[in-house]
C-alpha positions in Angstrom: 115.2 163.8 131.4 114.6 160.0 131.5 113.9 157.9 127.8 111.4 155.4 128.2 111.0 152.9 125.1 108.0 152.4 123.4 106.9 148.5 122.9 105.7 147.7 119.8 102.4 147.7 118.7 101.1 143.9 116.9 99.8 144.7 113.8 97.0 142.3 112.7 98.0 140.1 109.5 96.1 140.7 106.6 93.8 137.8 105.6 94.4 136.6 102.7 91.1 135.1 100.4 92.4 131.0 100.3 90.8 129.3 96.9 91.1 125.5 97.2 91.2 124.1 94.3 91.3 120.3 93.1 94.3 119.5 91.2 91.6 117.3 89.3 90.2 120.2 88.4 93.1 122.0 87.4 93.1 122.3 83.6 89.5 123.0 82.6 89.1 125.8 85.1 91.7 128.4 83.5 90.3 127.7 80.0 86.9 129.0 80.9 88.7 131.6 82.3 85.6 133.0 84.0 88.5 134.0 90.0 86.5 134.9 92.8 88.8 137.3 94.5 91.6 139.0 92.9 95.2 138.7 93.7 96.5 140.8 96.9 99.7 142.9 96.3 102.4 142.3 98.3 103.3 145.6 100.1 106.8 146.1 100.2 108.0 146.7 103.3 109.7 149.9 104.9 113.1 150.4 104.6 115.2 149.9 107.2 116.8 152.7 109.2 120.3 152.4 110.2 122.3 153.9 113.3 123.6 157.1 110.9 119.9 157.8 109.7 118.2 161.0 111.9 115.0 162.2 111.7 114.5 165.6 112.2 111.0 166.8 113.3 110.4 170.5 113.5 109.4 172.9 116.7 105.8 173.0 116.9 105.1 170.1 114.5 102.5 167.8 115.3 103.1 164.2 116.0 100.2 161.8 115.5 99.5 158.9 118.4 98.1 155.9 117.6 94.8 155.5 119.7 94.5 151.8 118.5 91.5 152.9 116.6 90.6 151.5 113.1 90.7 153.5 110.0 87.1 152.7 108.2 88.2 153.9 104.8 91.0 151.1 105.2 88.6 148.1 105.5 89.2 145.2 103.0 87.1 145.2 99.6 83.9 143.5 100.1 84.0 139.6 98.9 82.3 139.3 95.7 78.6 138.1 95.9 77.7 134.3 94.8 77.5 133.5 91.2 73.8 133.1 90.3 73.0 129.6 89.1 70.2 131.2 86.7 72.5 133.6 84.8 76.1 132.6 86.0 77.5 135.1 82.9 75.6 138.2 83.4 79.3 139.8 84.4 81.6 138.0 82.3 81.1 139.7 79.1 84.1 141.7 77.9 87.8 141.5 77.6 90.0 139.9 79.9 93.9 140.3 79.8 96.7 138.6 82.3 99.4 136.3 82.6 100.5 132.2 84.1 101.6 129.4 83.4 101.6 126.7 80.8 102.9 123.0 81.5 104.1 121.0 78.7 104.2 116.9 79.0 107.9 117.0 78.9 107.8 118.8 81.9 108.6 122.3 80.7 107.0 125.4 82.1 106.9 128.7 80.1 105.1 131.7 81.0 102.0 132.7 79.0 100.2 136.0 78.6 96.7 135.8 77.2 93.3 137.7 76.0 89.5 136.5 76.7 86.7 137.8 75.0 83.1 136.7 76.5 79.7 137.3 74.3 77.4 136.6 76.7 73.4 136.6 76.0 70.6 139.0 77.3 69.7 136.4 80.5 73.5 135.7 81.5 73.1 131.9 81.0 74.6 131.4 77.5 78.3 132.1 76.8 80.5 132.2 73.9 84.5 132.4 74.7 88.1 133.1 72.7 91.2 132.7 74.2 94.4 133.5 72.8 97.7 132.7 74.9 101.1 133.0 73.6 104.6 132.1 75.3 108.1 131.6 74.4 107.5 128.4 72.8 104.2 129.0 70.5 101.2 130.0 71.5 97.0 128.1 72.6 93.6 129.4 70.8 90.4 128.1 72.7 87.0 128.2 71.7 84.2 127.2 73.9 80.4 127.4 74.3 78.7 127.0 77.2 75.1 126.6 78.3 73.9 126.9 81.8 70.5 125.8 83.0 69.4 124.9 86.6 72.7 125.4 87.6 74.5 122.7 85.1 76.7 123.4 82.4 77.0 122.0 78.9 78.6 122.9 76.0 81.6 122.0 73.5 85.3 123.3 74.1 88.2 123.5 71.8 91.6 124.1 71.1 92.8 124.9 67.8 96.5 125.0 68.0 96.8 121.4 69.4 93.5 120.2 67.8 91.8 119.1 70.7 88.4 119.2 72.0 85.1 117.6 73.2 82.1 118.1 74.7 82.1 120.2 78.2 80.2 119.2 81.5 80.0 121.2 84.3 78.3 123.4 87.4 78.0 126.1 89.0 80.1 126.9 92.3 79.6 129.8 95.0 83.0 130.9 93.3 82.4 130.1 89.7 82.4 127.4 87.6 83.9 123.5 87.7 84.0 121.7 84.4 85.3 118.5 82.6 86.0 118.0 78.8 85.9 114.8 77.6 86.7 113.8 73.2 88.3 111.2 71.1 91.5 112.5 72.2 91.1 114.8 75.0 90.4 114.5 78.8 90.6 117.6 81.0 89.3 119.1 84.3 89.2 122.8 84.9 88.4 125.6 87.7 87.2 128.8 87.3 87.3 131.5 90.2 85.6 134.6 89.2 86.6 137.9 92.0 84.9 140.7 91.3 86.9 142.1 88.2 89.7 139.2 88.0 89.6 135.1 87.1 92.0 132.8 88.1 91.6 129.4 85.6 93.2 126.5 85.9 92.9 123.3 84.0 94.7 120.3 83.7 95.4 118.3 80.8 95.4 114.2 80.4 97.0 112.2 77.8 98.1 115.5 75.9 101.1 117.5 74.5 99.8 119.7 77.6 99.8 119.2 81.4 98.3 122.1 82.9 97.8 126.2 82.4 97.1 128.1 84.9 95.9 131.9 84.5 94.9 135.3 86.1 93.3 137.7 84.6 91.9 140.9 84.8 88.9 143.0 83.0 89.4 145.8 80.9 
């Protein structure tokens, strides 16, 4: 009976949703902590088999063939719809848990776990936010309102652990939101990618006892 080998089938590579975010931007982005699209788990691979390994397959049994067709209920989760400019909130308010990074000035990283609670208004365009983080080495509380009208944002944004804060300038992006705080003793630039059910926030920090924290979080 003569073996032929079967070639291997190409499997398509899984697009991944790119965010590209300005480092400028970095800092004021995770407090506001309002991502786009959500992480995308790794899948780990499949083990490998070795020369011993067997598989046995039983009389009768049977075996499927890949046709090359394309499994509908494995299509990739729609992309989140455009944050509206006349009530950018409407699906922010809640609680939002996750984990990152925070950047000291020293240039020390430690990672940081955090909780966001958003009271948001009746029209979506007014918000108020907490943030709590915590990591190894102490922890950041931010407070922030936020007003947004013909797709502009304004507000006041502080943090109570370091003491700093100022008033917040912004708009709003396909993807979420892109502010600045500027105070007496505080300059900073975040992004905010909101993803259906998960943020991703990143701000950076100038002339502070922090550099940068960068977040992801998750509703619920």
């Amino acid at each position: 009976m003569r073996r032929e080998s079967a070639g291997a089938n190409s499997l398509p590579n899984a697009n991944l949703l790119r965010t590209d975010m300005k480092p400028s931007h970095l800092p004021l982005a995770l407090l506001l902590c309002l991502s786009a699209a959500g992480p995308v788990a790794a899948q780990d691979a499949p083990a490998a088999t070795t020369d011993k390994e067997t598989i046995e397959i039983e009389d009768g049994a049977d075996i499927p063939i890949d046709d090359g067709t394309i499994d509908e209920s494995a299509k990739e989760p729609p992309r989140p719809a455009p944050v509206k400019k006349d009530a950018p909130f409407a699906e922010l308010p809640g609680r939002w848990v996750g984990e990152g990074r925070i950047g000291m000035a020293e240039g020390k990283m430690e990672s940081v776990k955090c909780r966001a609670t958003y009271f948001v208004n009746g029209t979506g365009n007014e918000l108020k936010q907490n943030i709590r983080c915590a990591s190894a080495g102490g922890k950041v509380e931010v407070k922030s309102n936020v007003i947004a009208k013909d797709g502009k944002l304004s507000g006041t944004w502080n943090e109570l652990v370091y003491n700093l804060g100022g008033d917040m300038t912004g708009e709003v992006t396909q993807r979420g939101f892109r502010i600045t705080v500027r105070g007496g003793d505080l300059t900073a630039n975040m992004d905010v990618i909101v993803m259906n059910d998960r943020q991703i926030v990143e701000i950076q920090f100038f002339n502070s006892s922090l550099r940068g924290l960068t977040l992801i979080l998750k509703k619920g």
